[in-house]
Every structure is written in C-alpha cells, then in structure tokens.
C-alpha positions, 0 to 999 in steps of 0.5 A: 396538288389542289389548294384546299379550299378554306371555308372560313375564308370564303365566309368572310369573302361572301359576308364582305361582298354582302357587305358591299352589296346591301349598303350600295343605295341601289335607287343611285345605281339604278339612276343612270339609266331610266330603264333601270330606274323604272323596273327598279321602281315597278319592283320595290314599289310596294312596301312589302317587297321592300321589307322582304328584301331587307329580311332576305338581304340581312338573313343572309347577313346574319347567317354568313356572319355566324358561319364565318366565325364558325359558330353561334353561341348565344348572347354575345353572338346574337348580339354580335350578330344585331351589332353588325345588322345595325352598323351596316343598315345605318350606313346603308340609310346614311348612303341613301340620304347622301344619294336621296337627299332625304333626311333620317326619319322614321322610314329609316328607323323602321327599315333599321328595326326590320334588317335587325329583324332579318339578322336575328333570323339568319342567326336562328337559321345558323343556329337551326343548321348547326344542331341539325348537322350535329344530329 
C-alpha cells in the first residue's frame, strides 16, 4: 500500500528549506571559489536583479507559508505573513554582516522593505489561487 502523500507537510518541508536557502548569505558561499565568486558577482551586480531576486525569493515564501497553513484569511494572516518576511530578511541581513562585516544600514532596511514587498505578493498570490480553485 502507498503512503498518502501529506500536502501539509510537505508545505512546511519546502517553507523550512526556503528558509534555509534565503537566509545562507550566499556572497559567503560563493567565496571559496573565485569562479563562483565572479559569476555570482557578473549576476547580481546590477540592483534590479538583486531586488527581483529578494521578490521572487520571499514571494514564494509568502505563498508557501500560506498554503502550508492551509488558508489566508485576511489580517492576522497577512500579518503573519510580513511577520515571518521581516524575521527571516532580518536574519538574512544579520548573517551577511557576520559574513561581510558591513555594518546595518539603510541597504539592509531597503532590502527588508523590498522582501516584506515579496511576501505580501505571494500572499496576494495564495489569495489569487485559493478563489480561483473555488471557482
């Protein structure tokens, strides 16, 4: 017999490794090898592709937290949605200053503002979604 497949689970498996994946300062990991490095560097060197990826990253955040939890009501959800944005950008900055050794300053208050930006849109998303399959 085949184990049923728990969606709900899996959710938080995927919101947990998005988790991990978006707060790795990812200039460190890229540092131990200078090929890396500059493709890393030729790739998010303009600004705008650096705040794509915030959007992208923490749009998917926000719509995997809300499925994982199985629905999106308004307030507290969206609120809840932010909430968790801001948590995981702040370590995120945190870990790129330990890494860096660049102090908080208004780049990373920008790029906090940009990924709560990027959750309230996979919320939206979540939201889109959940009416259009009720149709």
């Amino acid at each position: 017999m085949r184990p049923k497949w728990d969606l709900k689970k899996t959710g938080w498996v995927l919101v947990g490794a998005l988790v991990l994946f978006i707060a790795t300062p990812m200039g460190w990991v890229f540092s131990f090898s200078p090929v890396l490095r500059r493709l890393f560097n030729d790739v998010f060197y303009a600004e705008w592709v650096h705040v794509a990826a915030h959007i992208i990253l923490f749009s998917l955040l926000g719509f995997g937290f809300n499925w994982a939890r199985g629905r999106a009501g308004r307030g507290p959800a969206l609120a809840l949605t932010i909430g968790l944005a801001l948590g995981v950008g702040l370590v995120q900055e945190i870990l790129q200053m330990i890494s860096r050794g660049h102090p908080f300053g208004a780049a990373s208050l920008y790029d906090l503002v940009v990924d709560s930006v990027g959750a309230a849109l996979g919320y939206a998303a979540y939201r889109a979604w959940q009416r259009w399959v009720r149709r």
